[in-house]
BABA-83266 format. One record per residue (C-alpha): x, y, z; residue number from 1. Coordinates in steps of 0.02 Angstrom, whole numbers. Layout:
// residues N
      px      py      pz  num
       X       Y       Z  NUM
...
//
This chain:
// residues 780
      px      py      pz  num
     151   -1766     626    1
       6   -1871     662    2
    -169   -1822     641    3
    -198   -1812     855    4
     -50   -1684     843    5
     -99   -1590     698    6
    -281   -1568     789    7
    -185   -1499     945    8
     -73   -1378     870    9
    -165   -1327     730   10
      -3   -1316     668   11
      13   -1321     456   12
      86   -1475     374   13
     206   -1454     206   14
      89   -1447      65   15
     256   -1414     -64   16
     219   -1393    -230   17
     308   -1475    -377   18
     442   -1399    -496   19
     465   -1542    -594   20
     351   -1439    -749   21
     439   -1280    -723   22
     623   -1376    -738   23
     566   -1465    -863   24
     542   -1335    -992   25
     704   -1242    -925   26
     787   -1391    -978   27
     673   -1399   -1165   28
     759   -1237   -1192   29
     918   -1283   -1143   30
     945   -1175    -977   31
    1028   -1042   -1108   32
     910    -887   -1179   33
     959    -776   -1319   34
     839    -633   -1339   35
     673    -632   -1413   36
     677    -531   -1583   37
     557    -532   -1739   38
     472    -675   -1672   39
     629    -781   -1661   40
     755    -829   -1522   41
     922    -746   -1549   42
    1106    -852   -1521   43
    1153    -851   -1358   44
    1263    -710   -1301   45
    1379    -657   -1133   46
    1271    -717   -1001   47
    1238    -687    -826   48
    1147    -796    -692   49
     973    -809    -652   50
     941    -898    -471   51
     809    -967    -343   52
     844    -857    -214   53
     787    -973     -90   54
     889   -1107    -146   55
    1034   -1011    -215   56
    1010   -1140    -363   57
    1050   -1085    -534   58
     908   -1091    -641   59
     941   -1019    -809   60
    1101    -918    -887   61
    1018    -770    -982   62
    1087    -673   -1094   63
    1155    -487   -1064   64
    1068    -361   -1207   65
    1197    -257   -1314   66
    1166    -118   -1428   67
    1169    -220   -1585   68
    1025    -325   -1479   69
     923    -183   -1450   70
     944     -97   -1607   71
     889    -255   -1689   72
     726    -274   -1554   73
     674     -92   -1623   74
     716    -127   -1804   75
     584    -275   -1808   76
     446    -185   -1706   77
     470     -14   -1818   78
     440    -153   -1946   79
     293    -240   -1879   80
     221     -79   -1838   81
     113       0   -1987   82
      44    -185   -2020   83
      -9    -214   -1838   84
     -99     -58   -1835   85
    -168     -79   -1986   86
    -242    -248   -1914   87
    -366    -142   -1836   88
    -441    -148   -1681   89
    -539    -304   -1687   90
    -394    -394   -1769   91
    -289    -359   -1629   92
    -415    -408   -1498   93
    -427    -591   -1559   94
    -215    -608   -1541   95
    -240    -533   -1365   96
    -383    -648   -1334   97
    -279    -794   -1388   98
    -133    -744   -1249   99
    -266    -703   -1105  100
    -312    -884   -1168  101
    -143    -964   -1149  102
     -72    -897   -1012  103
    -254    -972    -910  104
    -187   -1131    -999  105
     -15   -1128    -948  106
     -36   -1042    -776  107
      24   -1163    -654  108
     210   -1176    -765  109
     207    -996    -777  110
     157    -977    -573  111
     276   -1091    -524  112
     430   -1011    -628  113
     379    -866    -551  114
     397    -915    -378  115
     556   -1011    -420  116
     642    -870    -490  117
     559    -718    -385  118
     545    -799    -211  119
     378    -758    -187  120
     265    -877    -114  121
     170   -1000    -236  122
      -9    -966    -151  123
      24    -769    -210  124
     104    -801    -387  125
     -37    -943    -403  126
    -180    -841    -347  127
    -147    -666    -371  128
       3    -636    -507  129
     -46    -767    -641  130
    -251    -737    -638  131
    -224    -516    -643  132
     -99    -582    -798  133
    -221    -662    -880  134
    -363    -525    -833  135
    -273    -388    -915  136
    -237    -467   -1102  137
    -435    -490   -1099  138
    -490    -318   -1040  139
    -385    -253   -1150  140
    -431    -369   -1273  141
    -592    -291   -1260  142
    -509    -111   -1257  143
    -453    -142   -1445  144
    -625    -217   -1484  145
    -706     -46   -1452  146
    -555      74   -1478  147
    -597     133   -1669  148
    -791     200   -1594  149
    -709     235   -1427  150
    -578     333   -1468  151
    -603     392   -1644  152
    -490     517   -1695  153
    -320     422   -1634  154
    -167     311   -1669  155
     -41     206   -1600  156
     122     298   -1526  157
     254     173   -1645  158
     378      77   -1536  159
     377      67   -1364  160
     525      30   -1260  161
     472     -41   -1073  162
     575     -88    -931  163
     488    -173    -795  164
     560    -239    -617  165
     577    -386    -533  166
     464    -387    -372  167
     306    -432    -502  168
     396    -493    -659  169
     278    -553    -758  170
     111    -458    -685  171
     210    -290    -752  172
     248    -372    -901  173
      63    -372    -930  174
      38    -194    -860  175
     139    -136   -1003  176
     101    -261   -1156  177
     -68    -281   -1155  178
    -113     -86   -1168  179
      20     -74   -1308  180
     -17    -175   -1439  181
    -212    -172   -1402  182
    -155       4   -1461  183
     -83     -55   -1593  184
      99     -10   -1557  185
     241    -129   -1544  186
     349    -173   -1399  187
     549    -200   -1336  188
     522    -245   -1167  189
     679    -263   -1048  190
     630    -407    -887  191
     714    -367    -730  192
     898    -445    -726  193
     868    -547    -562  194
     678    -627    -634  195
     680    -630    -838  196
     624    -803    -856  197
     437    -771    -842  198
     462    -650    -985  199
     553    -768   -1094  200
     426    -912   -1066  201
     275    -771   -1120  202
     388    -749   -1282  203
     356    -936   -1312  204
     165    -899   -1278  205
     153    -771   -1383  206
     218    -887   -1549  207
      74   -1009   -1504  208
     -46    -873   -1481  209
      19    -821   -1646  210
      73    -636   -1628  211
     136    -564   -1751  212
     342    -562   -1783  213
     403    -398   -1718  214
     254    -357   -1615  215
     330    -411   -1467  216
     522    -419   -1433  217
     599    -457   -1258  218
     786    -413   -1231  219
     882    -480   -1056  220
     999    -396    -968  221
    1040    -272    -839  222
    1025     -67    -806  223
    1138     -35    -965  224
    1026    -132   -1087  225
     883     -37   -1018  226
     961     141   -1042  227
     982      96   -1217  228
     806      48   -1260  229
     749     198   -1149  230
     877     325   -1238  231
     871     241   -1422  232
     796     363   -1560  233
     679     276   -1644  234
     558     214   -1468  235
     439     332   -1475  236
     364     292   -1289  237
     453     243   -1128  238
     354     155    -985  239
     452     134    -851  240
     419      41    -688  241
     565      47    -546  242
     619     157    -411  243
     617     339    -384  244
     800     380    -446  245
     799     275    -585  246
     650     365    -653  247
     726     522    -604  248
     856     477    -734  249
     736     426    -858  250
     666     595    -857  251
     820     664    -905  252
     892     560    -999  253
     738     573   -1117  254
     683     775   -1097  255
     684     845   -1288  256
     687     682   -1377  257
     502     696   -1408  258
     480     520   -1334  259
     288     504   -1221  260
     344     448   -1056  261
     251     371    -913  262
     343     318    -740  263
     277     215    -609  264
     387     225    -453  265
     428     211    -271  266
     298     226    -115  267
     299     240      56  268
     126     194      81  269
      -1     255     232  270
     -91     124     296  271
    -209     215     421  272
    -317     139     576  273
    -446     236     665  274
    -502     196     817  275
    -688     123     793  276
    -618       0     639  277
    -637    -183     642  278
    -450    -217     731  279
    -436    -393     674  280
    -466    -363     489  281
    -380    -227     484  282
    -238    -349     566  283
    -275    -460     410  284
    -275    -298     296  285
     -88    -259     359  286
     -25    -423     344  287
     -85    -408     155  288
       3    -232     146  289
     149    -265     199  290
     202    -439     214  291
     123    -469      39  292
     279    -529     -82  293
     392    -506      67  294
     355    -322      76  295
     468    -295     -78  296
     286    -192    -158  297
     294     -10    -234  298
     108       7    -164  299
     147     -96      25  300
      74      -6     155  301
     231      15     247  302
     184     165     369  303
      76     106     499  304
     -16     272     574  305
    -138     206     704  306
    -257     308     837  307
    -172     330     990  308
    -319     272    1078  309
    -306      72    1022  310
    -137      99     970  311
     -76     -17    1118  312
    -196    -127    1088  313
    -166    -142     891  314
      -8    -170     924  315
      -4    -320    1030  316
    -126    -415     916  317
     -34    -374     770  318
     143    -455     861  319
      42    -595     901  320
     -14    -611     721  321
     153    -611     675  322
     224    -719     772  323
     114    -829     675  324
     186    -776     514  325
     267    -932     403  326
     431    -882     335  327
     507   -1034     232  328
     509   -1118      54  329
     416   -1028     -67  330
     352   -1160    -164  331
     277   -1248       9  332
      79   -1182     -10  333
      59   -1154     169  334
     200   -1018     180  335
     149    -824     224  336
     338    -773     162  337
     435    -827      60  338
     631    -771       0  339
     705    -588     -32  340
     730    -596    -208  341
     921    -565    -203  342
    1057    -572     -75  343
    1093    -382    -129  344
     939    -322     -84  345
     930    -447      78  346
    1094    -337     137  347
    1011    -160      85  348
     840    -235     220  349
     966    -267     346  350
    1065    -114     342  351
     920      -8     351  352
     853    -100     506  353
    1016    -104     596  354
    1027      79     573  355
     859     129     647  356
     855     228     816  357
     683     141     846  358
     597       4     941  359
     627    -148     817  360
     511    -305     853  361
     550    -484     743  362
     435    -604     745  363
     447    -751     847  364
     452    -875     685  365
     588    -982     614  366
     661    -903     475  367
     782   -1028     378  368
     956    -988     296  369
     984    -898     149  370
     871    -751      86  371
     759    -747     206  372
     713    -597     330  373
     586    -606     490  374
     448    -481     471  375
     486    -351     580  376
     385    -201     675  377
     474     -34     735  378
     402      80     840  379
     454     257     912  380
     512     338     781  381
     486     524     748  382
     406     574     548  383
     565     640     503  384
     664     477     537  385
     729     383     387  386
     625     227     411  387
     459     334     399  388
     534     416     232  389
     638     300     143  390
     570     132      51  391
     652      -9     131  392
     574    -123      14  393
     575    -276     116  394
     445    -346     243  395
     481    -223     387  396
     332     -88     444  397
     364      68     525  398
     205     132     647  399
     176     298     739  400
      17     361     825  401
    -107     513     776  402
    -261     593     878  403
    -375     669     741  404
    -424     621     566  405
    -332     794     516  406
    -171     733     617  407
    -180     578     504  408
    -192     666     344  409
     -27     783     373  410
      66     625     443  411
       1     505     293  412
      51     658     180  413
     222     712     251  414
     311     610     105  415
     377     644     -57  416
     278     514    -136  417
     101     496    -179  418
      73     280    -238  419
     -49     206    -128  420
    -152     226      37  421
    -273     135     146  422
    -398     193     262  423
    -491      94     409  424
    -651     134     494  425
    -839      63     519  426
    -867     264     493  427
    -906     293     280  428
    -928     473     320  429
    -754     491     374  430
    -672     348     263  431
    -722     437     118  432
    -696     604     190  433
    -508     561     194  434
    -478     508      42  435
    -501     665     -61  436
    -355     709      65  437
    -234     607      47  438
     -96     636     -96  439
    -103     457    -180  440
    -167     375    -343  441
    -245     240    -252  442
    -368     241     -90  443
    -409      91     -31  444
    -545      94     108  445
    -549     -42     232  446
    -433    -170     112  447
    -274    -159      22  448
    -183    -228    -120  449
    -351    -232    -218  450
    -290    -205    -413  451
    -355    -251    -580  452
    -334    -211    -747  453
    -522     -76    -759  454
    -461      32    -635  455
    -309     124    -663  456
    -150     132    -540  457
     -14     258    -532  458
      57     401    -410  459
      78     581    -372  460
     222     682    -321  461
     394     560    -348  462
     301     412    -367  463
     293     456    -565  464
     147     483    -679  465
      33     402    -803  466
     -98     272    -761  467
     -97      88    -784  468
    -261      -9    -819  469
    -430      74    -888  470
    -464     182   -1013  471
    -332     322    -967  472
    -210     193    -974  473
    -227     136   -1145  474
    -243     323   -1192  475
     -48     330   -1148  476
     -19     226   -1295  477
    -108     339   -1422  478
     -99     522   -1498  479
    -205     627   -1616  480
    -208     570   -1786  481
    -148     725   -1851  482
     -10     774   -1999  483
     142     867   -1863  484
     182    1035   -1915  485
     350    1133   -1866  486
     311    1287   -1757  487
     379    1438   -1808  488
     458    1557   -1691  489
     353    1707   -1687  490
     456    1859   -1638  491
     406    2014   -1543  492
     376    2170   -1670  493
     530    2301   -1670  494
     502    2503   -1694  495
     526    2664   -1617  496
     539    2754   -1452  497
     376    2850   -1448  498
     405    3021   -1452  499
     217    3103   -1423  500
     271    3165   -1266  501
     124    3060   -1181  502
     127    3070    -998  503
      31    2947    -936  504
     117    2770    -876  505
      58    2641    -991  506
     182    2501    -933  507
      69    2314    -867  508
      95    2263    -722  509
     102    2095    -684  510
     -37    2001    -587  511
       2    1900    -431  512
    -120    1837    -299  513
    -256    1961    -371  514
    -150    2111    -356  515
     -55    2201    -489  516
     129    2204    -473  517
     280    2280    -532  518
     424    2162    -578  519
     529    2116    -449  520
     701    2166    -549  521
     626    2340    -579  522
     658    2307    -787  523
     522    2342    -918  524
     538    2307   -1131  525
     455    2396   -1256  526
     305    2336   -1342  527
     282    2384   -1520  528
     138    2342   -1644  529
     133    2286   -1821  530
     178    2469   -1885  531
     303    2495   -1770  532
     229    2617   -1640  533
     266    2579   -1470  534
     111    2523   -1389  535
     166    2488   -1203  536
     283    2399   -1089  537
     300    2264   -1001  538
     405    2199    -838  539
     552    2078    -859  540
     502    1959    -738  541
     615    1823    -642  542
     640    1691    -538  543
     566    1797    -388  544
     414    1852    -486  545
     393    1678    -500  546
     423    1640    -326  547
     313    1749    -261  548
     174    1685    -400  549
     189    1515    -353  550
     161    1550    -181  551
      11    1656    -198  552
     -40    1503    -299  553
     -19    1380    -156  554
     -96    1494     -55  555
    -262    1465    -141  556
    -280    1292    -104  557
    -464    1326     -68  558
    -508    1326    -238  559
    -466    1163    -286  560
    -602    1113    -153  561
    -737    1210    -235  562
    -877    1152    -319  563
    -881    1122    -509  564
   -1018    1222    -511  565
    -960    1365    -447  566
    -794    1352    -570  567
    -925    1355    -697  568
   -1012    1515    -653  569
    -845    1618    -635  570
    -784    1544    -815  571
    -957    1605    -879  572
    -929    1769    -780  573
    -776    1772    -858  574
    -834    1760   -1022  575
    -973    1884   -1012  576
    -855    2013    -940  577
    -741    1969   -1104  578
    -877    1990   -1217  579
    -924    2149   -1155  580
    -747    2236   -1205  581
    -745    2119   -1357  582
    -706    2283   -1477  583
    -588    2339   -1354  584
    -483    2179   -1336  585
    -512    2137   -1537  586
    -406    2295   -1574  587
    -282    2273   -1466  588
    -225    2099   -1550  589
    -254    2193   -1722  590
    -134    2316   -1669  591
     -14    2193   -1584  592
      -6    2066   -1736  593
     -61    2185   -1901  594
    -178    2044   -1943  595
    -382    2089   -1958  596
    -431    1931   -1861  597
    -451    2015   -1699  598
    -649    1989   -1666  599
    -624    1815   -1735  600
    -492    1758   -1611  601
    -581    1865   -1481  602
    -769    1776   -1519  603
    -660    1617   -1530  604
    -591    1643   -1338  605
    -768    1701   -1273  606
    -824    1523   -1341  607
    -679    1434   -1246  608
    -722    1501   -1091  609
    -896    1431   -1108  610
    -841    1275   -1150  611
    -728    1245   -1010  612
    -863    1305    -889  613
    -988    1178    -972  614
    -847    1057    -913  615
    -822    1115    -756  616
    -949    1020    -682  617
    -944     861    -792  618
    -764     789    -785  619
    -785     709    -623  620
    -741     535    -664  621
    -822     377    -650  622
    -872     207    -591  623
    -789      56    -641  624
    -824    -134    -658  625
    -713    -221    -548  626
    -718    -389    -497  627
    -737    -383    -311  628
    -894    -370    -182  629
    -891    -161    -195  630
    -836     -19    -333  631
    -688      59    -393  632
    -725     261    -406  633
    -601     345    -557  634
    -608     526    -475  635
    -538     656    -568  636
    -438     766    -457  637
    -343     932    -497  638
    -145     920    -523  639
    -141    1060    -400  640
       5    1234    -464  641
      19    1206    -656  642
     145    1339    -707  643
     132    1364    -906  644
     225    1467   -1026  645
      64    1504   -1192  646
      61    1528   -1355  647
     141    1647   -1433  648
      52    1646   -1613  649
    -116    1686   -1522  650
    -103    1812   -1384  651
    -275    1791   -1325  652
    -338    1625   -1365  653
    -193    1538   -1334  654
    -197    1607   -1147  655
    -346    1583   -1115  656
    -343    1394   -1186  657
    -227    1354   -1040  658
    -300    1445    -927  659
    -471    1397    -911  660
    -464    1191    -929  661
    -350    1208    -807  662
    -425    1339    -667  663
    -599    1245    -734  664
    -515    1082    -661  665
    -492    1160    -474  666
    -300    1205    -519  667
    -195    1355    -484  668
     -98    1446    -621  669
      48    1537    -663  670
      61    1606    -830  671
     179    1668    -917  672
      99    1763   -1075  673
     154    1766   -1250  674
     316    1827   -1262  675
     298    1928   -1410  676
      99    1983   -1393  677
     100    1990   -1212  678
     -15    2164   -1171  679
    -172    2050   -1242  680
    -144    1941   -1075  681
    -119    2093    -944  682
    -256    2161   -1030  683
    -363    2007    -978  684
    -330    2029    -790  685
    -442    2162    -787  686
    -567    2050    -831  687
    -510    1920    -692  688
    -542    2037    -569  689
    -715    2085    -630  690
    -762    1918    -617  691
    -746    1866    -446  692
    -602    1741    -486  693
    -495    1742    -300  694
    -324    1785    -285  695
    -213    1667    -305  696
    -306    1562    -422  697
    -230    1645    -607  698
     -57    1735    -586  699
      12    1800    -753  700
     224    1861    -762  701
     287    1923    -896  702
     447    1899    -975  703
     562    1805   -1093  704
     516    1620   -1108  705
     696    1578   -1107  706
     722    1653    -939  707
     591    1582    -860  708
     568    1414    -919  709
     695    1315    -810  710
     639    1410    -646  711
     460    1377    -675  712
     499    1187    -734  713
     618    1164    -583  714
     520    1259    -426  715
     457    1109    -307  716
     288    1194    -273  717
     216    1165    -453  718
     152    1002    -491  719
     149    1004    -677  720
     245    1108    -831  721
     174    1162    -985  722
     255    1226   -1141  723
     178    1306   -1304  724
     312    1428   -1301  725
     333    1456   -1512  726
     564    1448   -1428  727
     647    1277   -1422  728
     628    1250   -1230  729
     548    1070   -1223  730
     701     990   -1170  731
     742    1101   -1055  732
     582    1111    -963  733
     585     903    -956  734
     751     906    -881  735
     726    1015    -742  736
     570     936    -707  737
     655     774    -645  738
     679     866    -474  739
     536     819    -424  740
     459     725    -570  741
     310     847    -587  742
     204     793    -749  743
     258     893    -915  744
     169     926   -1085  745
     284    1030   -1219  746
     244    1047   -1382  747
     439     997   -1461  748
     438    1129   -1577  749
     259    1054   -1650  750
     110    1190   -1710  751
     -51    1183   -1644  752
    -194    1237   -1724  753
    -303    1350   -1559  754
    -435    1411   -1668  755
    -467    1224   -1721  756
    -505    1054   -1607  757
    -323    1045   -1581  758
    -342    1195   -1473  759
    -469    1131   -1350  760
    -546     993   -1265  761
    -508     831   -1172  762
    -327     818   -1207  763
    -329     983   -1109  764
    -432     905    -961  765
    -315     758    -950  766
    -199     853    -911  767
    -269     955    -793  768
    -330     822    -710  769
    -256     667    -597  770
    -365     487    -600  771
    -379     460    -406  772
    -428     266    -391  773
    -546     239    -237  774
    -579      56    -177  775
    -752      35     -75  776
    -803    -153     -44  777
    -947    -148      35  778
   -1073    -298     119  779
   -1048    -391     289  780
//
C-alpha cells in the first residue's frame, strides 16, 4: 500500500511484532519444562501441549503435575517458610523490589510470550498486562516495607496453594504472589494448562532476582494437579481464580480443613448508558469492556443496558464502530482482537451464539481461520434469557433497554453475580447515586477496565470473595499472632422438673422481625442452672423459624441505608438500656453458669456496645492512590443477612460481640443464641425493643446448633455464615455454603478469648463489611 492509498483509506498497515526473543529462550530451555520446586527445575515428566492459538503452532511441551510433584512443591515452601518470615518485612521488600525490577527489564520477552501463548493482542499484553505485573511486586513491595508498624500484631498464613487461569496468565500470577510472600508466606502456584509459559519464564526471574529456594514453586498441569494443591493438608490458604463452578467445588472440597480461602470468579458485568452520557466515549468505553482480550474477562462488561431514549441511536454507532474492529494476528500491533485462546472454548462461544433466540449482529470485518471469532452484538432478548445470565466468555455483548435509573439498577442486579459494573452519565449526582446500588465489587463511572494493584478487586454474590490489591488484600495472607487453643464443648446444665407448683409461663419466646414468637414446631427444652433448678424454657426452633427470620431480615433492607450515625445512637441506646438492668442480667448468667463473673461479663458487654457504636460512624473506607487522572473510593459496604450461631462459653458477651459489629455495619441478623446459656440472649430482646432498634434488624431462634447450622449456612437469602458454636460444625457450615458461595468465618474448633482483644474489633468489622471499589476520573 502506497502512502497516496494509505492517506485515502486511513486504512492500518502491519506493524507485526517480532518473536524471534520469545522463541529464542523457548528454545534455551529446550521447549520441555519440568516444574519449578525449591528453587530448581524438576526432570521432565508426561507432558501435554502448550500452543499459539492463532497459529495452532506448538510452542512448548509442559509437564503434567502429579502428587509426588505437588507434595514435593509444599514440602520446600513449608521449608522455606519460618526463614522467609523471619526475613522480616523490609527483607522481603528488597526481593520483591528486585522482581518488580526484572520483570520492567524483561517485559517485552515476557509480553510477547504472553501474546504468543494466550492470543491476546500484543498492544494489550504490552501495555496493560506486563506494566500492572510489574506495578504490583512494587506496591507490595512497599506493603512489606511498612507491614511490621502497619499491621502489628500479625503473621503470615504458611503455604499457600494458588491456581490462577488462563485469560490473564501472568497478570494473576502477580495478583496472587506478590501479596503472599510480601506477607511472608510461601507459594505452589498452578498456571492455567492452556498458558503456563509466562509462569515458568517468572520462575527463571525469580532465581535472578534471587528469591529464596522454596519461596516460590510453580507446578504445570491441568484441573487434577490443581485439586491436589487445593485439597493437600499442609496449604494452609487457597486463592483461587476461575469460574463459578469450579470455585463452587473449591468450597467444598476445602469446608473443615481449616484452610483461609479466597475465590475470585465469574461475572456477567452491567455496563450501563444513560441517556445524557458522552455516546462516543462511552462507544470507546464498551469496546474496552468487552472486546478487551477478546471478551474472554471475568470483569467484561458483557450486558449492555442502555436508555431507551438513545438506545437506537447507540446502537448504530456502536455497529459502525465495530465494523471497524481488527480481528487478526495477535502479535500485528495494529490489531483490536486477537485469537480465542483454545479451540475448546472457540466451540463453547459458538454454541452459545447459535443457540440464542435473539437478534445477533457480526461485524462486518475479516476474521481469518483458526481461533478467531467476529465480535458480535445481540439484541431482543428478554432478562431471563440465557445470554443475559450466563458468561459466554468470548467477545459477544448482549444489550436490552431501561427507562429510569431504578429500572437500571433491578436489570444490572437481576444476576447471580456481583464482579464488576460501569456507569455512564455527564450527571455525578446520579453516577454516584447508582453505585451504592448496584451489587458489585467494582464501579467504574464513565470508564472500565481501570485496575491496579492500591485498590482492591473482587465480587459479591457467586462471583466469590476476598479482595485482591490494597491493604485488605494483603490482610488475606495474615492472621493474629496468637498461640490456638482447642474449644471445649460447653454443655447445657442437667436437673430437675420444678415442682413449686409455679403458675406463671416462664418459657422465651423467640424474637423475629421485632415481635416475640413461639417456635414454629410447637417444642420447648428445659433450662436448668448451675444447681440444677430449672430456670426456664426455651423453643426448639427449625428450618421455618429460620425462614421466617431471614425474611423479616430482608425485609429490613432500610437499615443498611441508614446513617452511621444513627447506628451509633441505637448501639449507645442499647447500651444504656443494658446498663440499667445490669444487676438483673448479671444474675441471670450467675445462675445460668454457677460462676460469680456475672457483672464482669455484663460491664464487659455494656463496653462492647459502645465500642461498636464509636465505630459505627468511622469504618467508612477510604481514598486510594491510583495512578490515573481521578480516585479510587474503598467504600465499606454491609454484607447485607449475616446469619450466626454465638458463643456458647459467654451467653451474653459472646452475643452481643456478633451482634453489634455487625448491625453497627448496616447488616441484618439472625442469631441463634448459646445453645447451652441461651435465656441470657432472650433476655436481651427486651432491651432491643427499648431501644428503638426496627424490626427486622436483630432476630434471635433458639435451638440446637446442630440442627440449625446447615439450614442457616445453606438458605440463599443470607449473605454470610458465622460459627462460634463451642460443637464441631465448621465443616459443615462451609459446605453448605457453596450454594451460593456466601462468605463464612468458623472458628474450627479454636477458643476465643471475648473478654480479651480477641473478642472485639476490626477482624469483626471485616467481616461485616464488603470493600466496594469506586472508579471516578475526573477532568475534561
Amino acid at each position: 500500500m502506497g502512502v497516496k492509498e494509505i492517506f485515502e483509506t486511513m486504512d492500518y498497515g502491519p506493524a507485526p511484532e517480532s518473536a524471534a526473543e520469545a522463541l529464542a529462550w523457548l528454545v534455551d530451555q529446550g521447549d520441555r519444562f519440568g516444574h519449578f520446586i525449591e528453587g530448581a527445575w524438576t526432570d521432565v515428566g508426561e507432558t501435554f501441549e502448550s500452543r499459539n492459538p492463532a497459529t495452532g503452532e506448538v510452542l512448548a511441551h509442559v509437564t503434567q503435575g502429579t502428587q509426588a510433584d505437588v507434595d514435593a512443591a509444599v514440602a520446600a515452601a513449608r521449608k522455606a517458610q519460618p526463614k522467609w518470615a523471619k526475613l522480616g518485612g523490609p527483607g522481603r521488600a528488597r526481593v520483591l523490589y528486585a522482581l518488580a525490577r526484572l520483570v520492567q527489564k524483561h517485559s517485552r520477552l515476557l509480553a510477547v510470550l504472553e501474546t504468543m501463548d494466550n492470543g491476546k493482542p500484543i498492544r494489550e499484553s504490552r501495555d496493560i498486562d506486563i506494566p500492572l505485573v510489574a506495578r504490583h511486586f512494587y506496591y507490595h513491595a512497599g506493603l512489606a516495607q511498612l507491614m511490621e508498624s502497619e499491621a502489628p500484631g500479625m503473621e503470615p498464613l504458611g503455604v499457600c496453594g494458588q491456581v490462577i487461569p488462563w485469560n490473564f496468565p501472568l497478570l494473576m500470577l502477580a495478583w496472587k504472589v506478590a501479596p503472599a510472600i510480601a506477607a511472608g508466606n510461601c507459594v505452589v502456584l498452578k498456571p492455567a494448562e492452556y498458558t503456563s509459559l509466562t509462569a515458568l519464564c517468572f520462575a527463571d526471574i525469580c532465581r535472578q532476582a534471587g528469591v529464596p529456594k522454596g519461596v516460590v514453586n510453580i507446578v504445570t498441569g491441568d484441573g487434577r494437579t490443581g485439586e491436589m494443591i487445593v485439597t493437600h493438608d499442609g496449604v494452609d490458604k487457597v486463592a483461587f481464580t476461575g469460574s463459578t463452578e469450579v470455585g463452587r467445588r473449591i468450597r467444598e472440597a476445602t469446608a473443615g480443613q481449616g484452610k483461609s480461602l479466597t475465590l475470585e470468579l465469574g461475572g456477567k458485568g452491567p455496563y450501563i448508558v444513560f441517556d445524557d452520557a458522552d455516546l462516543d466515549s462511552a462507544i470507546e468505553g464498551l469496546v474496552d469492556a468487552i472486546w478487551f482480550n477478546q471478551g474472554q474477562v471475568c470483569c467484561a462488561g458483557s450486558r449492555l443496558l442502555v436508555q431507551e431514549s438513545v438506545a437506537g441511536r447507540f446502537h448504530d454507532k456502536l455497529k459502525a464502530r465495530m465494523d471497524k474492529l481488527r480481528v487478526g494476528d495477535p502479535l500485528d500491533k495494529c490489531v483490536d482482537v486477537g485469537a480465542v485462546v483454545d479451540p475448546v472454548q472457540l466451540g463453547t462461544i459458538r454454541d452459545m451464539v447459535e443457540g440464542s433466540d435473539g437478534e445477533v449482529y457480526r461485524a462486518d470485518c475479516d476474521v481469518p481461520e483458526g481461533c478467531f471469532y467476529p465480535p458480535t452484538l445481540i439484541t431482543g432478548l428478554a432478562p431471563s434469557d440465557r445470554l443475559m445470565q450466563e458468561e459466554i466468555f468470548g467477545p459477544v455483548l448482549v444489550s436490552t433497554t431501561f427507562r429510569t435509573p431504578d429500572e437500571a439498577v433491578a436489570l444490572a442486579n437481576n444476576t447471580r453475580y456481583g464482579l464488576a459494573a460501569s456507569v455512564w452519565t455527564e450527571n455525578l449526582n446520579l453516577a454516584l447515586g447508582m453505585a451504592p446500588k448496584l451489587a458489585a465489587g467494582v464501579v467504574w463511572i464513565n470508564g472500565t477496565n481501570m485496575f491496579d494493584a492500591a485498590a482492591g478487586f473482587g465480587g459479591v454474590r457467586e462471583s466469590g470473595f476476598g479482595r485482591e490489591g490494597g491493604w485488605e488484600g494483603l490482610s488475606a495472607y495474615l492472621k493474629p499472632a496468637v498461640k490456638a487453643k482447642a474449644l471445649k464443648t460447653t454443655e447445657a446444665r442437667t436437673g430437675t422438673p420444678d415442682e413449686t407448683g409455679e403458675a406463671l409461663d416462664r418459657t422465651a419466646k423467640m424474637y423475629v422481625g421485632g415481635k416475640q414468637a413461639r417456635p414454629d414446631g410447637g417444642y420447648s427444652r428445659a433450662i436448668y442452672g448451675a444447681s440444677g433448678k430449672l430456670i426456664g424454657h426455651v423453643g426448639i426452633g427449625n428450618r421455618k423459624d429460620l425462614r421466617n427470620a431471614v425474611e423479616a431480615a430482608q425485609g429490613a433492607k432500610g437499615w443498611s441505608r441508614t446513617t452511621g450515625h444513627l447506628r451509633a445512637q441505637i448501639l449507645y441506646y442499647i447500651a444504656e438500656n443494658l446498663e440499667a438492668r445490669s444487676g438483673e442480667f448479671a444474675a441471670r448468667i450467675d445462675a445460668l453458669t454457677g460462676g460469680r463473673n456475672g457483672r464482669t461479663e455484663v460491664a464487659a458487654t455494656v463496653s462492647r456496645l459502645f465500642s461498636y457504636g464509636a465505630w459505627a460512624d468511622k469504618y467508612a473506607g477510604d481514598l486510594r492512590s491510583v495512578p490515573i487522572r481521578g480516585m479510587a473510593l474503598a467504600v465499606r459496604e454491609p454484607v447485607g443477612v449475616i446469619g450466626a450461631l454465638c458463643p456458647d462459653e459467654a451467653p451474653l458477651l459472646g452475643f452481643v460481640s456478633v451482634m453489634a459489629p455487625a448491625i453497627a455495619m448496616g447488616n441484618r441478623v439472625v442469631l441463634v443464641p448459646s445453645e447451652a446459656y441461651p435465656l441470657a440472649a432472650t433476655d436481651f430482646y427486651q432491651v432491643l425493643e427499648t431501644s428503638d432498634v426496627p424490626g427486622g434488624v436483630v432476630n434471635i431462634v433458639t435451638g440446637r446448633h446442630a440442627d440449625l447450622a446447615e439450614p442457616l449456612a445453606s438458605h440463599l437469602d443470607v449473605d454470610a455464615a458465622w460459627s462460634f458454636s463451642s460443637s464441631a460444625l465448621s465443616q459443615a457450615i462451609e459446605a453448605k455454603s457453596a450454594g451460593n458461595l456466601k462468605r463464612t468465618w468458623v472458628n474450627n474448633g479454636i477458643a476465643r478469648d471475648w473478654m480479651g482483644t480477641e473478642g472485639e474489633g476490626r477482624a469483626f468489622l471485616d467481616q461485616a463489611t464488603e470493600v466496594k471499589t469506586v472508579w471516578v476520573p475526573y477532568g475534561e
